[in-house]
C-alpha positions in Angstrom: -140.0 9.2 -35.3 -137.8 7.2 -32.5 -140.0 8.4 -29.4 -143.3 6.9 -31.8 -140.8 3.7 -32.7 -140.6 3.0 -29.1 -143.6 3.7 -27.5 -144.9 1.0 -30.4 -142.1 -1.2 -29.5 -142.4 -1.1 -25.9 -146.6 -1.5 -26.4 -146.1 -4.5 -28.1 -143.4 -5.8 -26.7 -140.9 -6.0 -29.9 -137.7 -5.8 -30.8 -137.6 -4.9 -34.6 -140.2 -2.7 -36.3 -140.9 -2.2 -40.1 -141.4 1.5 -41.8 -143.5 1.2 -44.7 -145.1 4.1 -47.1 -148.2 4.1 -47.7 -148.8 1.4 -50.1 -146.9 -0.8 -47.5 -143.8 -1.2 -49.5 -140.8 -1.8 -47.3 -138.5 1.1 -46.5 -136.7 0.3 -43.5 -136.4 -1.4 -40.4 -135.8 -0.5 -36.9 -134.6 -2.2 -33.6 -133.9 -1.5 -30.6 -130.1 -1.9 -30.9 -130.6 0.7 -33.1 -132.2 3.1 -30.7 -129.7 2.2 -28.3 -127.0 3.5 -30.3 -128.7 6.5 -31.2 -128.8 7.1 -27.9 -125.5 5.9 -26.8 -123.8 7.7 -30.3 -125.7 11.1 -30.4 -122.8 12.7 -32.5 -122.9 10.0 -35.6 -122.4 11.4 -38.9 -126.0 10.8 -40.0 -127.6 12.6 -43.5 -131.1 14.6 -43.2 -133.0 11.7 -42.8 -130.7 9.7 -39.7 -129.1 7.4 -41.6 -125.7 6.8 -41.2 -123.6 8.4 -43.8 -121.8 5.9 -45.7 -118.3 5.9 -47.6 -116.4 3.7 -50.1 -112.8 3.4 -50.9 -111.4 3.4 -54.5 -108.4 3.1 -56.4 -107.0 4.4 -59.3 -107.2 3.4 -63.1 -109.9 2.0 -64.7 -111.1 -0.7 -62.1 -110.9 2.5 -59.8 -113.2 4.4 -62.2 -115.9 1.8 -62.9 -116.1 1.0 -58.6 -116.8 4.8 -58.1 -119.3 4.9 -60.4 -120.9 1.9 -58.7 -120.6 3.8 -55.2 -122.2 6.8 -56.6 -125.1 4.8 -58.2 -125.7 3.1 -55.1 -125.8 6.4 -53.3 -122.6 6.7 -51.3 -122.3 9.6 -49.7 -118.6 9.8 -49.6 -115.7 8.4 -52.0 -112.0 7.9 -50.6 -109.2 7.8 -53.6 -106.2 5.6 -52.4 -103.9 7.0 -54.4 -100.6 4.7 -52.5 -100.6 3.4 -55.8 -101.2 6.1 -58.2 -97.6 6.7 -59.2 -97.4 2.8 -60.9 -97.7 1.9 -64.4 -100.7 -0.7 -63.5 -102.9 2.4 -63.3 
């Protein structure tokens, strides 16, 4: 949790601590610029686990297509279509 994050970080007098599972693999890192904001941005769009929610922009057409499906693969939690374009025959 944050308050366990920094009460480590403040014990040991770092800046950056690692989150591991229990076979030590790496999952995450945090700081305490990240705290800060947390603290300074209580109302950030985070998902159920406090990450930031992330977006990605696409266009239309194939190119458009094959992006998206790269976005969702990689998780993205929101797509934009930019469609300023959409009417052309390049599509």
């Amino acid at each position: 949790t944050i308050p366990q994050a920094k009460k480590l970080m403040q014990k040991h007098r770092i800046e950056k601590l690692l989150v591991v599972d229990t076979q030590n693999n790496l999952k995450g890192m945090i700081s305490v610029r990240d705290i800060e904001k947390t603290e300074i941005f209580p109302l950030a769009v985070k998902d159920n686990k406090s990450r930031l929610i992330v977006g990605g922009a696409v266009s239309v057409g194939d190119d458009g297509y094959k992006r998206a499906c790269a976005l969702y693969d990689a998780g993205v939690d929101v797509l934009v279509v930019d469609s300023a374009h959409g009417h052309s025959l390049n599509r």
